[in-house]
C-alpha positions in Angstrom: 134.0 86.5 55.4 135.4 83.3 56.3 135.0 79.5 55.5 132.0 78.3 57.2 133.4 74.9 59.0 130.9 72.3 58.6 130.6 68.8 60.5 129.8 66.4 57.3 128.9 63.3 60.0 125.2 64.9 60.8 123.5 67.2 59.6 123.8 69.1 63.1 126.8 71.5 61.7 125.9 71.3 57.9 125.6 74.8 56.0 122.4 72.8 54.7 120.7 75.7 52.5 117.0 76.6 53.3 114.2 74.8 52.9 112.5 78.1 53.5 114.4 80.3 50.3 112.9 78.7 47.1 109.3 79.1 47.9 110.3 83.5 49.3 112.8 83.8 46.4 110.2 82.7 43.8 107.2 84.8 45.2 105.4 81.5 45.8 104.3 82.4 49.5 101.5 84.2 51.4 102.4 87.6 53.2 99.5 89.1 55.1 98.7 91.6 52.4 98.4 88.7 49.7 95.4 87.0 51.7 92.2 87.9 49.8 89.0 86.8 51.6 85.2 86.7 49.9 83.7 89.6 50.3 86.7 91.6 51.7 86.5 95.0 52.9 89.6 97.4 52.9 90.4 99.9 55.8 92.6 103.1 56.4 93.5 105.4 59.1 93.8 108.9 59.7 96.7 109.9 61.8 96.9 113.0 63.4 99.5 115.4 62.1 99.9 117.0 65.8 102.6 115.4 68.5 99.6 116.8 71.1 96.3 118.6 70.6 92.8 118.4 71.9 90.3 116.8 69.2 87.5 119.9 69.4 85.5 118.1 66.1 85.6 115.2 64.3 83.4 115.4 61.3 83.0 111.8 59.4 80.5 112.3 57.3 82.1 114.1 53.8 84.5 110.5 54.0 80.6 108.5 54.6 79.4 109.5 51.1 82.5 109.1 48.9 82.3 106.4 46.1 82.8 102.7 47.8 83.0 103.8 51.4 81.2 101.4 53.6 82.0 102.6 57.0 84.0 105.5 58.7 84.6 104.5 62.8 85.7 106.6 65.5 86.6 106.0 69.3 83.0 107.1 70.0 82.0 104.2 68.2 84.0 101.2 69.9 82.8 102.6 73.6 82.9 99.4 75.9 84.1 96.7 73.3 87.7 96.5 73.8 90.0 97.9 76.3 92.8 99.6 76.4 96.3 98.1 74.7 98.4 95.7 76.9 101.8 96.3 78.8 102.6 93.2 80.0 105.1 94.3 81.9 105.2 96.1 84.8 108.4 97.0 85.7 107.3 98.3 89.4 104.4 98.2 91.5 103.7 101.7 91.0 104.4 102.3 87.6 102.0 104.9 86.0 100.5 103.3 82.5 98.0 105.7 81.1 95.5 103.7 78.9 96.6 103.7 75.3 93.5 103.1 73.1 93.3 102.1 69.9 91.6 105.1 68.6 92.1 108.4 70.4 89.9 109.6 72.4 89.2 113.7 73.0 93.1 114.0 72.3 96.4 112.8 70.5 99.5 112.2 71.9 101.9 112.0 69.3 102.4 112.1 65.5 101.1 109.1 63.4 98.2 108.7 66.7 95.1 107.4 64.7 92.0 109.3 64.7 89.6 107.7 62.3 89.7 104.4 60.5 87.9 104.2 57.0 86.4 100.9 55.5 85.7 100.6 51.5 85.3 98.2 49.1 89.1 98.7 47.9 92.2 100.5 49.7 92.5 103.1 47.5 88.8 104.3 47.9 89.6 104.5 51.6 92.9 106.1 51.5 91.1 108.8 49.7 88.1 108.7 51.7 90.6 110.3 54.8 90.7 113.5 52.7 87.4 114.0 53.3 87.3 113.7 57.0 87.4 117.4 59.2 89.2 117.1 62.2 89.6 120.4 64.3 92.4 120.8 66.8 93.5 122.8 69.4 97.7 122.8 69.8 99.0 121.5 73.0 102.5 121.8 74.1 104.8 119.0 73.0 106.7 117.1 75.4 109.9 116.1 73.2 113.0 117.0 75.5 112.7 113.4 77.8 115.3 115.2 80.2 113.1 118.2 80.1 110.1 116.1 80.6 111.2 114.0 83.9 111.4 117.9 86.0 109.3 118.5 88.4 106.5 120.9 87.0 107.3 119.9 83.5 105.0 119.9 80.9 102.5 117.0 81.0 102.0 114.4 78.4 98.8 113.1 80.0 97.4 116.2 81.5 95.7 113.9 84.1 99.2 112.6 85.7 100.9 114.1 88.2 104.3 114.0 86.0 105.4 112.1 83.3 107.3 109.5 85.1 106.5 106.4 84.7 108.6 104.6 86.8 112.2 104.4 89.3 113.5 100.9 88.8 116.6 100.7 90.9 119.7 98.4 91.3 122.4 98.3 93.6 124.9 95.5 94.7 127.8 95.8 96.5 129.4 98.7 98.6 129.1 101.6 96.0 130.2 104.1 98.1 133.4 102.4 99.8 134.3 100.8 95.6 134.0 104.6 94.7 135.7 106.3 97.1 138.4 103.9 97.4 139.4 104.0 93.7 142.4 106.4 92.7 140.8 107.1 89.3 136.6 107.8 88.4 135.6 108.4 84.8 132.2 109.7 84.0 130.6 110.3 80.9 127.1 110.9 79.1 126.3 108.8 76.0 123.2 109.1 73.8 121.6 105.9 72.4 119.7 107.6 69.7 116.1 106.3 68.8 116.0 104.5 65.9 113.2 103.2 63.3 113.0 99.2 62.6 112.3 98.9 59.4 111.3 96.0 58.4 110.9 95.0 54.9 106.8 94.1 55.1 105.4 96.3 56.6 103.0 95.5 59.2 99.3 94.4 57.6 96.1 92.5 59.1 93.4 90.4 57.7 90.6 89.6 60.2 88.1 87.3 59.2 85.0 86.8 61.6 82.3 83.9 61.2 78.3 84.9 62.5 77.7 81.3 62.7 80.2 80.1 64.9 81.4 83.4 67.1 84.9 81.9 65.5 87.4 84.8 64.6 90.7 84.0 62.5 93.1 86.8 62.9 96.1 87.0 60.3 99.0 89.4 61.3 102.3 90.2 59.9 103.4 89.3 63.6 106.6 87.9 65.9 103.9 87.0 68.6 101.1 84.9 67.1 100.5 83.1 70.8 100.7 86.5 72.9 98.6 88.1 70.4 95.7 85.6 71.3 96.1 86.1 74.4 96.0 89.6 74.6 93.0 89.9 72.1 90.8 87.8 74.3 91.7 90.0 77.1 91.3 93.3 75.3 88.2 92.5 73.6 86.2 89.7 75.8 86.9 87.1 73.1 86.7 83.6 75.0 90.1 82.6 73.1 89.2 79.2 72.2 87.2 81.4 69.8 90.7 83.2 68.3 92.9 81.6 65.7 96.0 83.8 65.2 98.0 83.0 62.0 101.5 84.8 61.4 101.9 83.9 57.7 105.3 84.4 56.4 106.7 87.3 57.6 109.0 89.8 55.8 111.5 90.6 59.3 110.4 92.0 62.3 113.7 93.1 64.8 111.6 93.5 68.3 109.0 96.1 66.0 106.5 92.9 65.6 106.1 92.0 68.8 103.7 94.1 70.1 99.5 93.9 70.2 99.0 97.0 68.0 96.1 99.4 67.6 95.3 97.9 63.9 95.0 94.7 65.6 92.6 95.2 68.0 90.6 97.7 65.7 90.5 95.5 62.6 89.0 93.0 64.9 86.6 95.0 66.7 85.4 96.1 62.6 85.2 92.7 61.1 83.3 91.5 64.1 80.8 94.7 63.8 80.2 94.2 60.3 80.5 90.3 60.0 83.2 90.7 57.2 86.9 90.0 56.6 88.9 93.4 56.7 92.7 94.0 56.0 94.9 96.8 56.8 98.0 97.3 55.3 100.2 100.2 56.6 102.5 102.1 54.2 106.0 103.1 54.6 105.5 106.2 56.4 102.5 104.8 58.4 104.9 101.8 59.7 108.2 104.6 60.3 105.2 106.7 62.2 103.0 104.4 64.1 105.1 101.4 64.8 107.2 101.2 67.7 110.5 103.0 67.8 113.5 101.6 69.2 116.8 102.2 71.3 116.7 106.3 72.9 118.4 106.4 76.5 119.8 108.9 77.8 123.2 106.8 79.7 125.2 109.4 82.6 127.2 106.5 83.5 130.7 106.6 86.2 133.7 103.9 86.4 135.8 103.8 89.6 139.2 101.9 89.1 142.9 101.9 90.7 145.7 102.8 89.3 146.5 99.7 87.9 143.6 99.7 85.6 141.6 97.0 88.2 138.2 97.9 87.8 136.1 98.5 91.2 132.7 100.3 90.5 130.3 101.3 87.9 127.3 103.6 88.6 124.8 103.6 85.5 121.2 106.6 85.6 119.1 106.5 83.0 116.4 108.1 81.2 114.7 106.0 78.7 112.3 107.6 76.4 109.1 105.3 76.7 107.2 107.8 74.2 103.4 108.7 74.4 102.4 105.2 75.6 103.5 101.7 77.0 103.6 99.3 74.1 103.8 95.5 75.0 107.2 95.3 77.2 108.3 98.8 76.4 108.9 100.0 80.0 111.3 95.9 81.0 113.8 96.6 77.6 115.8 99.0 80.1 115.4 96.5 82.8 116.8 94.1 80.7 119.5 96.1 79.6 120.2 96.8 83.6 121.6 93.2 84.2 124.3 93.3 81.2 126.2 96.8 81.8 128.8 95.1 84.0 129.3 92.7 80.5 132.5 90.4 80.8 134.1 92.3 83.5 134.6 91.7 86.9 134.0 94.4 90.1 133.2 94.8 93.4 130.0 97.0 93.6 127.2 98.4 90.8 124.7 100.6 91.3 121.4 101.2 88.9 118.8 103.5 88.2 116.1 103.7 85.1 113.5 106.7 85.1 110.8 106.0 82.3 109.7 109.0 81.2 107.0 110.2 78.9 106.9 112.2 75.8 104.6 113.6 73.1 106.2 110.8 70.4 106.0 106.9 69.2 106.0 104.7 71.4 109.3 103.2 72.1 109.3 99.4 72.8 111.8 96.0 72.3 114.2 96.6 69.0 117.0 93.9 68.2 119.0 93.4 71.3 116.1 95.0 73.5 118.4 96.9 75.9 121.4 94.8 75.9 123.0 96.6 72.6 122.5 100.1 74.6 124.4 98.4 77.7 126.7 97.1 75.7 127.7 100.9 74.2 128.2 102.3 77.6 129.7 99.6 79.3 132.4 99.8 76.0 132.1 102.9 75.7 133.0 104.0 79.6 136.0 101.4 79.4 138.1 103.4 76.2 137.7 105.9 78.8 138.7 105.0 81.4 141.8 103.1 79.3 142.1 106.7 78.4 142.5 108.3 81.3 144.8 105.6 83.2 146.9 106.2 79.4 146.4 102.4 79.2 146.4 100.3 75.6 142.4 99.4 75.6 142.8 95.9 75.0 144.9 95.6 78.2 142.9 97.2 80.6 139.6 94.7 79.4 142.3 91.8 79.6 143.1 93.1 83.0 139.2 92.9 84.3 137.1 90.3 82.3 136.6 86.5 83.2 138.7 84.2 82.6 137.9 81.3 80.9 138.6 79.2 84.4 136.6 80.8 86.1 133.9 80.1 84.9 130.8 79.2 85.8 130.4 83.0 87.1 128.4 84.9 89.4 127.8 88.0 88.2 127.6 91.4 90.0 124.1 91.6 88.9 123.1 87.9 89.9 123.8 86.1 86.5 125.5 83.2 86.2 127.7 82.9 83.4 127.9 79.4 82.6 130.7 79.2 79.9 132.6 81.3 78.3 136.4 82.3 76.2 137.0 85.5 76.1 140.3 84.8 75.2 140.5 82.6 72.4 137.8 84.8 70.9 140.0 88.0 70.9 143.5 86.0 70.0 141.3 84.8 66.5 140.3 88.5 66.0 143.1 90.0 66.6 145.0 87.8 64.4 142.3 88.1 61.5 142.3 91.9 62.2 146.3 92.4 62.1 145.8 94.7 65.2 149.6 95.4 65.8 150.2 95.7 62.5 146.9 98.4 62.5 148.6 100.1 65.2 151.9 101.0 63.5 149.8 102.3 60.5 148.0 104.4 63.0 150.9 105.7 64.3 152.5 106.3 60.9 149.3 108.4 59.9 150.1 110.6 63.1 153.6 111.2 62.7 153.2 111.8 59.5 150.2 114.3 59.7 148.0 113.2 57.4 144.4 114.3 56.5 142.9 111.1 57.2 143.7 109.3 60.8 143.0 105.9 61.3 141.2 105.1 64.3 141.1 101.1 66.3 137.7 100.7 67.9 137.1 97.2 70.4 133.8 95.8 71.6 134.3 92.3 73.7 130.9 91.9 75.0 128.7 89.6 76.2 124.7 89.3 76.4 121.9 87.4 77.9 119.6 85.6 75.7 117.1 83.1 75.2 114.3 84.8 77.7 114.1 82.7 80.5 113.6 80.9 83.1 110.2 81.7 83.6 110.8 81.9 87.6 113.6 84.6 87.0 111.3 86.4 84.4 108.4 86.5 87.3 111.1 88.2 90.0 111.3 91.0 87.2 107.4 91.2 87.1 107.2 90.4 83.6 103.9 89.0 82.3 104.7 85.6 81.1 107.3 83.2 80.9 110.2 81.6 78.9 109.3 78.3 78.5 108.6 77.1 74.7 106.6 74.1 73.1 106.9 71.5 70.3 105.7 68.5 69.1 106.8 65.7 66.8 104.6 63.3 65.0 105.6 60.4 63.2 103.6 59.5 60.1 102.0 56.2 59.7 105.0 56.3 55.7 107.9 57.2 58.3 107.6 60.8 57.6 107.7 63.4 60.2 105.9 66.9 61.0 107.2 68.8 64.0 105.0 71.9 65.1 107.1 74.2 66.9 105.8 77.0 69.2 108.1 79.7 67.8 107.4 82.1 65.1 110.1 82.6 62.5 110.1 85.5 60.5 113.4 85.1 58.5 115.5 83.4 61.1 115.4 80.0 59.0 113.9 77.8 62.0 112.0 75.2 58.9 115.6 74.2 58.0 117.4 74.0 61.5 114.4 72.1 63.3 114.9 69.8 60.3 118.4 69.1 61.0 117.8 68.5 65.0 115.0 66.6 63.8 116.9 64.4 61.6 119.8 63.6 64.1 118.0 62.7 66.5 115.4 61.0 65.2 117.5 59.5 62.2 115.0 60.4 60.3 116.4 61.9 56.7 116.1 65.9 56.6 114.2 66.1 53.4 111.1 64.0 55.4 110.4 66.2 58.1 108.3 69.1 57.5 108.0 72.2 60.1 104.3 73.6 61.1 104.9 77.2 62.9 103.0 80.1 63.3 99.2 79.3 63.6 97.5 79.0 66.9 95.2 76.0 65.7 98.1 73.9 64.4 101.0 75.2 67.0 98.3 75.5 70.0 101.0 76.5 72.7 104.3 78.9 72.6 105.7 81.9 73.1 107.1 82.8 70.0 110.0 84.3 68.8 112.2 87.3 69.9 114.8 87.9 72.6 117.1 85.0 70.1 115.3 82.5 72.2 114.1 80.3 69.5 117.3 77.5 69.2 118.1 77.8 73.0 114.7 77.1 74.1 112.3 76.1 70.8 115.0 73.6 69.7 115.8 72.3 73.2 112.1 71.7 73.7 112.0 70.0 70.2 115.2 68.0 71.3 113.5 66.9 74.5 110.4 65.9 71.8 112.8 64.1 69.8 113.9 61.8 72.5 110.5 60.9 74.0 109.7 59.7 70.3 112.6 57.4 70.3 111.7 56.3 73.7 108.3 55.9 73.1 109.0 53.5 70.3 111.4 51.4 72.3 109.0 48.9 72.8 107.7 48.4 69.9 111.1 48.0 68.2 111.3 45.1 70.9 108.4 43.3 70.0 108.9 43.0 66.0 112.6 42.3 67.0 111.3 39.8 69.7 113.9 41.0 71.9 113.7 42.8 75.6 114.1 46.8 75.5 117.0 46.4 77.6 118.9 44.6 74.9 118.0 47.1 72.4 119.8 50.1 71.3 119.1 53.0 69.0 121.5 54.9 66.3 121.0 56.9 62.9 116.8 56.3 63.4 117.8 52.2 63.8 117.0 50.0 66.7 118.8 46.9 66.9 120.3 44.2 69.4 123.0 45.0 71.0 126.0 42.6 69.5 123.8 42.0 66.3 123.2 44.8 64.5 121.7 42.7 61.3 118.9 42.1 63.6 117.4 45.4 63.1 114.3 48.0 62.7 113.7 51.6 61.9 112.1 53.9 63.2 110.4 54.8 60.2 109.2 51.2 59.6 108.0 51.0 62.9 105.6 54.6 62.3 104.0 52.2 60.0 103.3 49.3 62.2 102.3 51.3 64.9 99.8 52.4 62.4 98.2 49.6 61.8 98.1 48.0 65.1 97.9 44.1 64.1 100.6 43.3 66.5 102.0 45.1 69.0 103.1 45.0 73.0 100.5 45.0 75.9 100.1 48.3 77.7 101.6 50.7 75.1 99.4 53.3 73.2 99.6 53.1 69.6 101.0 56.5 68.8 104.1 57.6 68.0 103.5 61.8 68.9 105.4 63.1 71.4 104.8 67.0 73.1 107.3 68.8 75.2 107.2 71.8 77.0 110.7 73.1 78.3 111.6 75.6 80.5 115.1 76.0 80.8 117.4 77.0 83.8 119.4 79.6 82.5 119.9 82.5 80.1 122.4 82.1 77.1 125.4 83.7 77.4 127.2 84.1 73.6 130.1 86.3 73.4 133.1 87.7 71.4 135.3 90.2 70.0 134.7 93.0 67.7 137.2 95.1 66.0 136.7 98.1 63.8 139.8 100.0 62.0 137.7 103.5 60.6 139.4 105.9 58.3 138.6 109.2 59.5 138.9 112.5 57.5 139.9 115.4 59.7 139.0 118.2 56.8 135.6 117.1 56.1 134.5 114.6 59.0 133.5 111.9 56.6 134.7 108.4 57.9 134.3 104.9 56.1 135.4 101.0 57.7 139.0 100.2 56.6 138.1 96.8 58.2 135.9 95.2 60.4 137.1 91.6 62.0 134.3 90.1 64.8 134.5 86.2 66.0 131.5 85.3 68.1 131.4 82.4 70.6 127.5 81.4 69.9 128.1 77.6 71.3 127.6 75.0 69.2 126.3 75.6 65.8 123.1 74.2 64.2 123.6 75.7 60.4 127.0 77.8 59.9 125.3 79.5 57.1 122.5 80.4 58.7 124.6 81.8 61.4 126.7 83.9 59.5 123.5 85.2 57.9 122.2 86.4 61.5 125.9 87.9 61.7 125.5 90.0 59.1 122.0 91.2 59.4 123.2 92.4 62.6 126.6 93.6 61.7 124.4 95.6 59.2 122.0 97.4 62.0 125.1 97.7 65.1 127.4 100.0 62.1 124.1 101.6 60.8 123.2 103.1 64.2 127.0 103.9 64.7 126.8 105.9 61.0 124.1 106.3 59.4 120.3 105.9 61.5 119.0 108.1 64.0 115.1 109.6 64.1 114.6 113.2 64.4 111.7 115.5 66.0 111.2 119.1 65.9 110.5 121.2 69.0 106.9 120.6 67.9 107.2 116.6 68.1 106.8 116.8 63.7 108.9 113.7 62.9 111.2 114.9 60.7 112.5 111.2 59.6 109.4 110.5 58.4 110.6 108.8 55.2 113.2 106.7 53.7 114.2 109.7 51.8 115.3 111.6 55.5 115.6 108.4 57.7 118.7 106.6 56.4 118.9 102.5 55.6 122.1 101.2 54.7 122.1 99.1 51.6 124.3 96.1 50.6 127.1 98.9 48.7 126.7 100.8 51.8 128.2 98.2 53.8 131.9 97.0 54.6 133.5 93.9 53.4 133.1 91.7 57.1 135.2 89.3 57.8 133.6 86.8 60.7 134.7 83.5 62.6 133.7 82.2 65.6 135.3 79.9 68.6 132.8 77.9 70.1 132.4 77.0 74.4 128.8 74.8 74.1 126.3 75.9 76.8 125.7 74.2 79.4 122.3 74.7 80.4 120.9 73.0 77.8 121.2 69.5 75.6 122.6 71.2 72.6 125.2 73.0 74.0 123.6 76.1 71.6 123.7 79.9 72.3 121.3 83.0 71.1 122.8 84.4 68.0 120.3 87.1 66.6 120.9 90.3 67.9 124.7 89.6 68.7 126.0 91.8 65.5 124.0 94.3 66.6 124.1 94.2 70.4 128.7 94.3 69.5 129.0 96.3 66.5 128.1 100.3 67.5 130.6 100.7 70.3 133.6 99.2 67.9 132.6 101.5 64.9 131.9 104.4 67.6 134.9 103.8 69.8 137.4 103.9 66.3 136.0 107.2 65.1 136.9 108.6 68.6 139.8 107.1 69.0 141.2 108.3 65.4 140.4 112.2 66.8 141.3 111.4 70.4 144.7 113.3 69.7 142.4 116.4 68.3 140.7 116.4 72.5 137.8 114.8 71.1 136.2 112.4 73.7 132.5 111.5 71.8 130.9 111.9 68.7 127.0 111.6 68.8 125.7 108.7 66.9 125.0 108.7 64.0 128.4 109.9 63.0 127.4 111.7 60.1 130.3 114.0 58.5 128.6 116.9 60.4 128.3 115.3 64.1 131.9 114.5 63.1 133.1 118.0 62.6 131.0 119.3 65.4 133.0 117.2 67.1 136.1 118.1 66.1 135.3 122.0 66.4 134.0 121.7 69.9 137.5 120.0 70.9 139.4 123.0 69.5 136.9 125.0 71.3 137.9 123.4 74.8 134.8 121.7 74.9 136.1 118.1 75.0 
C-alpha cells in the first residue's frame, strides 16, 4: 500500500476517518434483523429442493398445528393481491419475461424457489414448522447447460415458451466485414465468466410493519434500492405509494445482490397487511447463497482482427449470458451494459455485438459489482495477450500501440461513448515503476532458462469503465426503466448547523463522511456540524440510490449544486446585516464580506440564525435557508488505470500464489484518500477471488453444489496478497468536482491481470487459458491438455 496524499487546505482531499465506523465498530446501530416491533410475528420459507418439478400437493396443515405457528401461506392464498416481480428493464421490444412470482405456483424453477412461507410467534418455531409441511413433486428435466438451452428444440424452462430465449440484443458499428478481412492476423478465443455468489456480510432480512388505522405501511429492508423499492411495491401490490415508507437501515454490503425487489419483500408485505401485524424475515446463509441473485456467468466467443504491426482493426464479441430461471430487477441490461465497454481504452475501426439471454433451471442471475463491465473488461484483456501472442509482440507494447492517448482526448468511442478525460500513460509509467516490471521480466526469464518448478508469470489489465448510471436520456435509448438523475437537499439550522438528506443509499461506501466534507467546503461550514439523513423514503423523499458507483459522481454533484444555491440563497441577507449591495459582497470559508474589507463581515452560520428569527431582513426574500437539487448529469464517468500481477506458478502441482500485485487507478479527483483505497481493496479482494478462488457449481440435475461457505469459497484477509496501490488523477469533466466512480474499479481490473499471469507463466507449456477459478486442478488440467495438443 502506498501513502495516501492528502490536501490539508480543505477537507475535500483529507483521509478524514468515518463518521460512520464508531457507532458499526461498537455494535451501536440498527441492522434490519435488530428492529423488534410490538407484537411481532416471525416468518420462514420453504424452498424447494428440485431445480424443476411440478408441485402435484402441497399439504400445510401438519406445519398449522405446531406449537406457536400462527399462519402457513401459499400462492393459492395471495391470488390477485400482488403481481408478478419487476424487470425494469427491457432490453428489447420482444423480450420474453415469464412472470416470476413470489410464491410458486403449480411448479418450481430452480433450487432455493420458495414454496411455502410460515408465520410464528418466534423464528425458530417457524423454521421448524417447514418440517412439517408435505410437498409432493413430480421431476422435470433441468435446464443447466445455457449453451444447451439456447438450441432450437431444447429443453424448456417455462414449458409455456416457445424456447428459452429471452432476448437478441445486437450491436454493430463500423465495416466489420472489410476491418476483418482486411487484417493480416484474427485471433479468436472462448472465455468463461463463471457465476459467482455475492456474499454479503448481512444477509438480506425484512421487517414490514402495516397500520389498520391509517392504510400506512413502513417497509424496512436490508436494501441498495430504498426509492425503487417503493416504487415497485406500489406497482406490484396496488399500494397508492404515498402510503409506503421504505427504510434501508444500516446495511452490512450489498455488491449489485441488494438491488433487486425480492420475493420476501413483496411477500412479507402482502402478510403483514393480511394479518395487520409487523413480520420480519431473515434469510440464513444458505438461503441468501440459494435465493439471492447470482452474479457474472457469460459465455464470451470473442475475435480480434489486427495487422501485422499489432494496429488493432476489429473486434467481434457473441454472448450467452445465463439470466437463470427468472428476470430479477435489471438482470437481462448488465450484458447490455457490458456491450458498450469491450472496445475499453483501445482504438479501431469496426465492432460488432451480439447478447442471447437465455434461460435456465437456476438463480436468477442479475447486477453483481461492476454489472457487466468487469466480464468486458476480461475478454477485451484477455483477447489482447492473445493477440500480443500471436503477432509474438511484448503485451504492453501492443496496448501502447492501440489505446488513447492522453491528447486525444475528449474521445468518441466505437460504441458511441465519449471519453471525456483520461492518462493512460502516466497511469502505467507509476505502475510499472512500483511493479519493477523489467526487472520482473529478467526473473522470469531466469526461472525459464534455468528450469525451475515454479514459473513466474506477468499478467496486465489497463482498462477502463463507465460509471455513474446516467444521463437519464442515454439510459431511455437502452430502454431501461428509470433514470440517472440523483437528489439532495441541505438545510441550514436556525444554531448554524447543517443536515443534508441525500437520495443515495450507502451500505458501506462511507457517503456520511464524504457528503460532510463537500458539505463543509463549500458551505464553510465545519465538518463535525453537518449531519447526513440517507436511506428512508419519508426523510430522503426523492433518489435513486446507490449502485453502478454512481453515488459521488452524481449524489455529491447534486449535493454540490445544493451547496451553492444555499450560499446564494443567503447572499442577500448577508447584504442587509452588512448594509452593503450583493454585488459588493463576496463569499469564502462560509464568510461573506465586502469586497476590500474583509473585517466587515458575516457567516453563514450567524446568518441561519437571523434568518430564523426574521426581525430584520430584505424585501422579497423567503426566510429559509433549504436548498433542493435535482441533477442529472451529461455524461458517464470514465475512471481508469493499470493493473499488474507477477503470479508464481507451480508446474508439478498447479498451485499458484501473487508474488506482487501493483494497480494505480485514475478515479479523478479524490473526496477521502482513505476511503478510496478502502473501495480499492474491497474490490481488489473480489477481481483476484473470481480469478482464484470463487466460482458456483450445479449438477446435471441443477442441485447447487456451492451451497455453503464450506464448498463456495470466500477469501479472507490471510488469504489475500500484500497490494500495493496509487493513483494519478485527470478530474472529470462532466461534472463540478472533477470526481470519478470508484467502487467496482478493483474488481472490474483485477481478474484479467491475475488470469492473464497464470497463463502467461505456462504459455511456454502450449497453454493458452485456464478456467476461472484457477484452482490447482483447473491449473493442471490445463497443463495436461497442452501436453495433450489441446491448447
Amino acid at each position: 500500500m502506498t501513502a495516501i496524499e492528502e490536501r490539508p487546505d480543505t477537507e475535500i482531499g483529507k483521509a478524514t476517518l468515518r463518521k460512520e465506523d464508531a457507532r458499526l465498530i461498537t455494535g451501536q446501530t440498527r441492522w434490519t434483523d435488530n428492529i423488534v416491533l410490538p407484537g411481532m410475528v416471525h416468518a420462514a420459507m420453504l424452498r424447494s429442493p428440485m431445480a424443476h418439478a411440478k408441485i402435484t400437493n402441497l399439504d400445510v396443515s401438519g406445519a398449522k398445528s405446531q406449537p406457536n405457528v400462527i399462519e402457513v401461506y401459499t400462492a393459492a392464498d395471495f391470488e390477485g393481491e400482488y403481481g408478478a416481480l419487476p424487470c425494469a428493464w427491457p432490453v428489447t421490444p420482444d423480450m420474453v419475461n415469464p412472470p416470476h412470482m413470489a410464491l410458486a405456483v403449480d411448479e418450481v424453477n430452480y433450487v432455493g424457489d420458495a414454496v411455502a412461507v410460515v408465520v410464528a410467534r418466534d423464528r425458530a418455531s417457524a423454521v421448524d414448522a417447514l418440517e412439517h409441511i408435505d410437498v409432493d413433486y413430480e421431476p422435470l428435466e433441468a435446464v443447466v447447460d445455457m449453451e444447451a438451452a439456447a438450441q432450437d428444440g431444447a429443453t424448456l424452462v417455462h414449458a409455456d415458451l416457445e424456447s428459452n430465449r429471452s432476448f437478441l440484443w445486437p450491436f454493430e458499428a463500423g465495416d466489420v466485414d472489410a476491418a476483418f478481412d482486411g487484417a493480416d492476423t484474427v485471433v479468436t478465443r472462448r472465455f468463461i465468466n463463471q457465476r459467482l455468489i455475492p456474499a454479503a456480510i448481512e444477509p438480506r432480512s425484512v421487517v414490514v410493519d402495516p397500520s389498520a388505522a391509517s392504510g400506512d405501511v413502513t417497509v424496512y429492508s436490508a436494501t441498495q434500492v430504498p426509492h425503487v423499492l417503493r416504487l415497485m411495491l406500489a406497482l406490484t401490490m396496488g399500494i397508492p405509494e404515498q402510503k409506503l415508507r421504505v427504510v434501508a437501515p444500516d446495511v452490512g454490503g450489498g455488491f449489485g445482490s441488494k438491488l433487486n425487489v425480492y420475493a420476501e419483500e413483496v411477500l412479507m408485505t402482502a402478510i403483514a397487511r393480511k394479518m395487520g401485524k409487523p413480520v420480519k424475515w431473515t434469510a440464513t446463509r444458505s438461503e441468501d447463497i440459494q435465493a439471492t441473485i447470482h452474479g457474472r456467468d457469460q459465455i464470451q466467443d470473442i475475435s480480434i482482427a489486427a495487422n501485422a504491426d499489432g494496429t488493432i482493426r476489429g473486434l467481434k464479441v457473441d454472448l450467452l449470458a445465463d439470466m437463470g430461471a427468472f428476470l430479477q430487477l435489471v438482470t437481462p441490461g448488465v450484458p447490455v451494459l457490458g456491450a458498450l465497454m469491450f472496445p475499453s481504452i483501445y482504438k479501431m475501426d469496426a465492432y460488432h455485438f451480439t447478447c442471447t439471454g437465455v434461460f435456465t433451471n437456476k438463480t436468477p442471475t442479475d447486477a453483481y459489482r461492476g454489472a457487466g463491465r468487469p466480464e468486458a473488461t476480461f475478454a477485451i484483456e484477455r483477447i489482447v495477450d492473445e493477440l500480443a501472442n500471436e503477432l509474438g509482440m511484448e503485451p504492453m507494447e501492443l496496448r501502447r500501440k492501440n489505446w488513447i492517448t492522453h491528447e486525444e482526448f475528449p474521445f468518441d468511442t466505437i460504441t458511441g461513448l465519449t471519453y471525456d478525460t483520461g492518462n493512460y500513460e502516466a497511469a502505467t509509467d507509476k505502475a510499472m515503476e512500483l511493479f519493477d516490471y523489467d526487472g520482473l521480466r529478467a526473473e522470469q526469464q531466469r526461472r525459464r532458462d534455468a528450469g525451475e518448478t515454479v514459473q513466474l508469470g506477468i499478467g496486465i489489465s489497463t482498462f477502463t469503465e463507465m460509471c455513474g448510471l446516467a444521463p437519464s436520456r442515454v439510459l431511455g435509448s437502452l430502454s431501461y426503466g428509470a433514470g440517472g438523475w440523483e437528489a439532495a437537499t441541505v438545510r441550514m439550522l436556525p444554531t448554524g448547523k447543517v443536515e443534508v438528506v441525500t437520495g443515495t443509499s450507502p451500505h458501506g461506501q462511507g457517503h456520511v463522511t464524504a457528503w460532510s466534507q463537500i458539505a463543509s467546503d463549500y458551505l464553510g461550514v465545519p465538518f463535525d456540524d453537518i449531519d447526513v439523513l440517507h436511506g428512508d423514503t419519508k426523510i430522503a423523499p426523492m433518489g435513486l440510490d446507490t449502485y453502478g458507483s454512481r453515488s459521488l459522481v452524481v449524489g455529491g454533484i447534486a449535493l454540490k449544486r445544493a451547496c451553492d444555491k444555499v450560499v446564494e440563497k443567503a447572499m442577500p441577507f448577508a447584504a442587509h446585516m452588512l448594509e452593503a449591495s450583493v454585488d459588493d459582497l463576496e463569499f469564502s470559508a462560509g464568510t461573506y464580506s465586502v469586497k476590500g474589507d474583509a473585517e466587515k463581515s458575516v457567516t453563514i452560520q450567524e446568518i441561519a440564525l437571523a434568518v430564523f428569527a426574521g426581525h430584520d431582513y430584505p424585501e422579497g426574500v423567503e426566510l429559509d435557508l433549504t436548498a433542493n437539487m435535482v441533477f442529472d448529469p451529461e455524461n458517464f464517468s470514465f475512471p481508469h488505470g493499470t493493473h499488474l500481477c507477477a503470479m508464481d506458478v507451480d508446474t508439478e502441482t498447479g498451485k499458484v500464489s501473487v508474488h506482487k500485485y501493483v494497480c494505480v487507478d485514475d478515479v479523478g479527483n479524490v473526496i477521502n484518500p482513505m476511503i478510496v483505497e478502502g473501495q480499492v481493496h474491497g474490490g481488489l479482494a473480489q477481481g483476484i477471488a473470481q480469478a482464484l478462488w470463487e466460482g458456483v457449481e450445479f449438477d446435471d440435475a441443477g442441485n447447487l453444489l456451492t451451497a455453503s461457505l464450506i464448498d463456495y469459497t470466500l477469501p479472507s484477509a490471510v488469504d489475500m496478497p500484500h497490494l500495493i496501490t496509487d493513483r494519478t488523477e485527470t478530474p472529470a469533466t462532466s461534472n463540478d468536482l472533477g470526481v470519478k466512480g470508484v467502487g467496482e474499479a478493483g474488481t472490474i481490473a483485477s481478474t484479467p491481470a491475475v488470469v492473464n499471469a497464470v497463463i502467461d507463466a505456462l504459455r511456454p507449456m502450449g497453454v493458452t487459458d485456464v478456467l476461472m477459478p484457477m484452482t490447482p486442478k483447473n491449473v493442471w488440467n490445463a497443463m495436461q491438455a497442452a501436453s495433450d495438443g489441446e491448447g
